[in-house]
C-alpha positions in Angstrom: -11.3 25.6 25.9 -11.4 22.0 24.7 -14.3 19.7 24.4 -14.7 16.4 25.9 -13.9 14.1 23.4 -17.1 11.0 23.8 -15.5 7.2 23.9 -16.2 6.1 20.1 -17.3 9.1 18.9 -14.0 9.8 16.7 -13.8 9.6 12.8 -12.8 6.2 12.5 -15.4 5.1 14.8 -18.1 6.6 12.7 -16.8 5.7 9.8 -17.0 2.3 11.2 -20.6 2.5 12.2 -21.3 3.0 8.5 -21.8 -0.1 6.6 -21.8 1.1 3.1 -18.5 2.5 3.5 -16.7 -0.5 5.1 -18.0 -2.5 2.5 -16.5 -0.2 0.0 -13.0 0.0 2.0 -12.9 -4.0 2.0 -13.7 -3.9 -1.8 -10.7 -1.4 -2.2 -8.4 -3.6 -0.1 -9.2 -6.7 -2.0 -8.7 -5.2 -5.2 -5.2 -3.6 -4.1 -4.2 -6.7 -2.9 -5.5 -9.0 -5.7 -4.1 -7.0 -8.6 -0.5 -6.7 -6.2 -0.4 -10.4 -5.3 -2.3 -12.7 -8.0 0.5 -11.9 -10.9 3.3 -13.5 -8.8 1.5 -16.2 -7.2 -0.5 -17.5 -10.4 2.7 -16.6 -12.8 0.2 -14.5 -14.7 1.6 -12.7 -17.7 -0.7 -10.2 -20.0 1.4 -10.3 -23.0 2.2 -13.7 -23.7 0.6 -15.5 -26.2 -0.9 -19.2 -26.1 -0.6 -20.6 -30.2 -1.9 -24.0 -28.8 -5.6 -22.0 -27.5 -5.4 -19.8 -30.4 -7.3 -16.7 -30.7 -10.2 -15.8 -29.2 -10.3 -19.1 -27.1 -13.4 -19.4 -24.8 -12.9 -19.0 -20.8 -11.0 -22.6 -20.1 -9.3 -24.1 -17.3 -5.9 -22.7 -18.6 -7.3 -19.2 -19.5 -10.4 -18.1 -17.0 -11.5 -15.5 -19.4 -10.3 -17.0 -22.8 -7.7 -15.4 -24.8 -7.9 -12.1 -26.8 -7.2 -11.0 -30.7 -3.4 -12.1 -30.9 -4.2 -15.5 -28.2 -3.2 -13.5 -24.8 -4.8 -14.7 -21.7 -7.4 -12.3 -20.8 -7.6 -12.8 -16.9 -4.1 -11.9 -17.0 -4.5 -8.7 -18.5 -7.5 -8.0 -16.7 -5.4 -8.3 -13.0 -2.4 -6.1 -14.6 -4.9 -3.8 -16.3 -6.6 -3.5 -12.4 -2.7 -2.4 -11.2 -3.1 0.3 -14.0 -6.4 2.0 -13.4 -5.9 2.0 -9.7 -2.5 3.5 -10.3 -4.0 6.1 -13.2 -6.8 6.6 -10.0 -4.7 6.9 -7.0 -1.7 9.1 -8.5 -4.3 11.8 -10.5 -6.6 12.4 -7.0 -2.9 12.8 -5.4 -2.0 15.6 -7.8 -5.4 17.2 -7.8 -5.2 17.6 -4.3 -1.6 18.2 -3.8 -2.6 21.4 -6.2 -5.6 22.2 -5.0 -5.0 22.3 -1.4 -2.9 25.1 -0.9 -4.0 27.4 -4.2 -7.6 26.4 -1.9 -6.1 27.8 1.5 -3.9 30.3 -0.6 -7.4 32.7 -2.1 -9.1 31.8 0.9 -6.5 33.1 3.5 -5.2 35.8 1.6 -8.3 36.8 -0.3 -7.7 39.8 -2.6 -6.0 39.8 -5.9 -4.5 36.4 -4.7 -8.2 34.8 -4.2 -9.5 37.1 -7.6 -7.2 35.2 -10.0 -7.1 31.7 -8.5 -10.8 31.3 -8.7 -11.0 33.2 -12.1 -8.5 30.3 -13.5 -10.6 27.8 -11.9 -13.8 29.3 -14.1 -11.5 28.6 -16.7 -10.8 25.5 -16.1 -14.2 24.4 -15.4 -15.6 26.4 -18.3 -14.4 23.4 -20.7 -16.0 19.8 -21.1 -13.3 18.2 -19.2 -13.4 15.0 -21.3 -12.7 17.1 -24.5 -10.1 18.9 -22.4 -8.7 15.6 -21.3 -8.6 13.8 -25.2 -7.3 17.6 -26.8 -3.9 17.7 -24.1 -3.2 13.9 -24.1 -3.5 13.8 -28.0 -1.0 16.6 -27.9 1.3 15.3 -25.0 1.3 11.3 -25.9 -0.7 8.3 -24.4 2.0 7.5 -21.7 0.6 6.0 -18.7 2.1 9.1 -16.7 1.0 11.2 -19.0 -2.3 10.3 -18.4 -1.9 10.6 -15.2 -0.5 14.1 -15.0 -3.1 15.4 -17.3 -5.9 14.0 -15.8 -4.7 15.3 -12.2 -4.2 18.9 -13.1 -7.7 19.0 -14.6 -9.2 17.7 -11.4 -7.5 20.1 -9.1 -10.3 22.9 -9.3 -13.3 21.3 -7.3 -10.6 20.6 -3.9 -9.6 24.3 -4.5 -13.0 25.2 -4.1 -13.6 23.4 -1.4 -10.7 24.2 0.8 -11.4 28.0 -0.1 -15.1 27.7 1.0 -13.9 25.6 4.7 -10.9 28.2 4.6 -13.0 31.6 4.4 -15.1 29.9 7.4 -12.1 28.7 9.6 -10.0 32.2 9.2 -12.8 34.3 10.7 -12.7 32.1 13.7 -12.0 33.9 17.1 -8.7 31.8 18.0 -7.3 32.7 14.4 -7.9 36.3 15.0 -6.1 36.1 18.5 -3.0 34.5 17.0 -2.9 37.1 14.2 -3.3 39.9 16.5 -0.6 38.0 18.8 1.5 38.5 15.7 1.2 35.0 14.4 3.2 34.8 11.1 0.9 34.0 8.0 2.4 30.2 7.7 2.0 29.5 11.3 -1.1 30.5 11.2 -2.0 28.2 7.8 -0.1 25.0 9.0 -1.1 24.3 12.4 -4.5 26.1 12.7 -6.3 26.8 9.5 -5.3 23.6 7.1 -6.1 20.9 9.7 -9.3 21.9 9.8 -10.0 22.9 6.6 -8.6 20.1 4.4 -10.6 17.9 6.4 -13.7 16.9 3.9 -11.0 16.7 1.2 -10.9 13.1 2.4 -14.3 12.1 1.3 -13.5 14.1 -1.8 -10.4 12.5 -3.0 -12.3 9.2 -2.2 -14.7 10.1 -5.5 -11.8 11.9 -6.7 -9.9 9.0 -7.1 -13.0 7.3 -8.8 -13.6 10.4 -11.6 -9.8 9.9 -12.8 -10.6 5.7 -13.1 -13.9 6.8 -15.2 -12.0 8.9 -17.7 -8.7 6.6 -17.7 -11.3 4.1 -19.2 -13.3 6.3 -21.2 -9.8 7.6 -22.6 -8.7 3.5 -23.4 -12.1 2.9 -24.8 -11.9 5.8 -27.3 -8.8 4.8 -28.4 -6.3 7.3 -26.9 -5.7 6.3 -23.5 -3.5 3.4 -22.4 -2.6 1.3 -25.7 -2.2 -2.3 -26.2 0.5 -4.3 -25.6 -0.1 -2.5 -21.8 -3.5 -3.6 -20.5 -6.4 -1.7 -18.6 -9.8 -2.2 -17.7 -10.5 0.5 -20.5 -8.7 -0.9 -23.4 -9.9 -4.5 -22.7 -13.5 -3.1 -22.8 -12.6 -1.0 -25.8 -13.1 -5.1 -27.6 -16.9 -4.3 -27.1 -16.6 -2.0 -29.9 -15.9 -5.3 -32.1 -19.7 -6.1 -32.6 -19.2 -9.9 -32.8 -16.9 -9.7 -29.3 -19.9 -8.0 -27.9 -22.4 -10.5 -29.1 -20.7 -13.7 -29.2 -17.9 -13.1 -26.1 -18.7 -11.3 -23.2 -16.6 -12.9 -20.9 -13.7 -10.6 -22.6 -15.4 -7.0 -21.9 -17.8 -8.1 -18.9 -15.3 -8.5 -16.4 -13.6 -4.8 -16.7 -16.6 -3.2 -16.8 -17.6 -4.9 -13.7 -14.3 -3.9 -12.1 -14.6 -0.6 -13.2 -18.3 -0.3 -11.9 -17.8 -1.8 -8.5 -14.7 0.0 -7.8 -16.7 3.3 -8.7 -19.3 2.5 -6.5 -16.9 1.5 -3.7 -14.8 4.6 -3.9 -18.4 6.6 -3.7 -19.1 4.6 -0.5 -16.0 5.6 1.3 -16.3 8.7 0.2 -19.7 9.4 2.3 -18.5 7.6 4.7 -15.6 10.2 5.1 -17.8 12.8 4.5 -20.4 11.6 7.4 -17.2 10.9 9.6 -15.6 14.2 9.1 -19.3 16.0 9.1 -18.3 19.4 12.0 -21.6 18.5 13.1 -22.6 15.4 14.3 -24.7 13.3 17.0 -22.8 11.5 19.4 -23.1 7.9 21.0 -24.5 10.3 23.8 -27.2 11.7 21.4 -25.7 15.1 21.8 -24.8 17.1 18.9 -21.1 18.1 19.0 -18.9 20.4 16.5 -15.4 19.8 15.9 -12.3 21.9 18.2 -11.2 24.4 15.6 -8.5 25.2 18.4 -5.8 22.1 18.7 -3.9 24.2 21.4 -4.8 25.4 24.4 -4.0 29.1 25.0 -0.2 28.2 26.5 0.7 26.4 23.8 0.0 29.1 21.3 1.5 31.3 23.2 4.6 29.1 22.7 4.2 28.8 19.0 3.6 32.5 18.5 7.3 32.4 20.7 9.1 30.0 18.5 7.8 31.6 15.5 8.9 35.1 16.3 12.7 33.4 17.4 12.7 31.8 14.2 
């Protein structure tokens, strides 16, 4: 049986109603399109040097932020270090949940010996300080930007395998689920149009903070010293300056500026990610003030029927 679905009651709409959120989802939008756009339109290049400023120049007309160590213009390589974190961010979330997801739905469907071993190698995983983890494999592996971005993904991928098992083990005890199994539903019918749709859904709000954990230790990595390198900029290398103690003192307007970015678009990612999270919620109160849970079923009984059909042709 289907539920009445209430005018404005959808996600989007209560992600909508949430403030927080669409002030973090503007901040986002801003920064993708600043760091995409502002290069071309201002001619901005990070690695060309000024000998007329000179070194260390102070924030000027010509160079908004001054110029660095070897007379770069650091506004430049603060918008093209901004296309590098959010890449670093974006890609590693996308590989912790494009592994996560289905080991997640694999020990949580299949439980057994498949479920035992997937969530012991999680322990494992999670049994290390990741940011020693993270410095030990990019040490050995190289400071490449997809490096980086590789290692820092498959080190994230065991916190949206737990979640998707815990929504998993929930959604496959369900009532429709057991019908289509006993109608002889095959295992990835059963996963692809019934159980991950549901239970993948608060991965959204997850890869939101997701995406901000990977931008946290992309920077922490550049500050250290074996992250991104110079001549390629990012908001983690251009703060790792503050470790100069007469740039910290006497410039701030070279390591400020990053660690702004780096804080707001933390904080913004955190914001959209309880937004999704509230928007997503199964339970919620409607515009109508009635509490309502999400439709676990997406089919009504003939259109299973016609799915378990298809599947048992193919």
């Amino acid at each position: 049986m289907r539920a009445k679905k209430v005018r404005g009651s959808g996600p989007w709409q209560r992600f909508r109603r949430d403030r927080w959120a669409m002030v973090g989802l503007g901040i986002l939008i801003a920064e993708v399109l600043l760091v995409l756009l502002l290069p071309p339109l201002m001619g901005l290049e990070p690695n060309a040097t000024d000998r007329v400023a000179g070194f260390w120049a102070p924030p000027s007309w010509e160079h908004w932020l001054g110029t660095d160590d070897v007379g770069r213009d650091v506004f430049a390589r603060l918008v093209y270090g901004g296309r590098i974190s959010l890449l670093v961010g974006f890609s590693a979330a996308a590989i912790s949940v494009a592994v996560g997801v289905p080991l997640g739905l694999l020990a949580g469907y299949r439980r057994g010996a498949c479920e035992f071993w997937i969530m012991r190698l999680a322990d494992v995983f999670q049994s290390f300080p990741t940011t020693v983890l993270v410095l030990c494999l990019v040490a050995l592996v190289g400071a490449s930007v997809w490096n980086i971005v590789v290692v820092i993904g498959l080190l994230g991928w065991t916190s949206i395998a737990r979640l998707v098992y815990g929504n998993t083990l929930s959604v496959r005890e369900q009532e429709y689920i057991l019908a289509v199994r006993a109608l002889g539903g095959s295992t990835a019918t059963i996963l692809r149009r019934n159980v991950l749709p549901n239970a993948v859904s608060p991965v959204w709000a997850a890869l939101a903070q997701r995406v901000g954990r990977a931008i946290l230790s992309e920077s922490s990595l550049s500050f250290l010293g074996v992250g991104i390198r110079t001549p390629q900029a990012s908001w983690g290398n251009i703060v790792q300056y503050a470790t100069n103690v007469t740039v910290f003192a006497e410039r701030p307007w070279i390591w400020v500026p990053p660690s702004i970015c780096i804080v707001v678009t933390v904080f913004a990612l955190q914001f959209v990610g309880d937004g999704l999270r509230d928007a997503m919620d199964p339970k919620y109160v409607s515009s109508t003030g009635v509490e309502e849970s999400p439709v676990f079923c997406r089919e009504t009984p003939e259109e299973l029927l016609s799915v378990l059909e298809e599947d048992a042709e193919a």
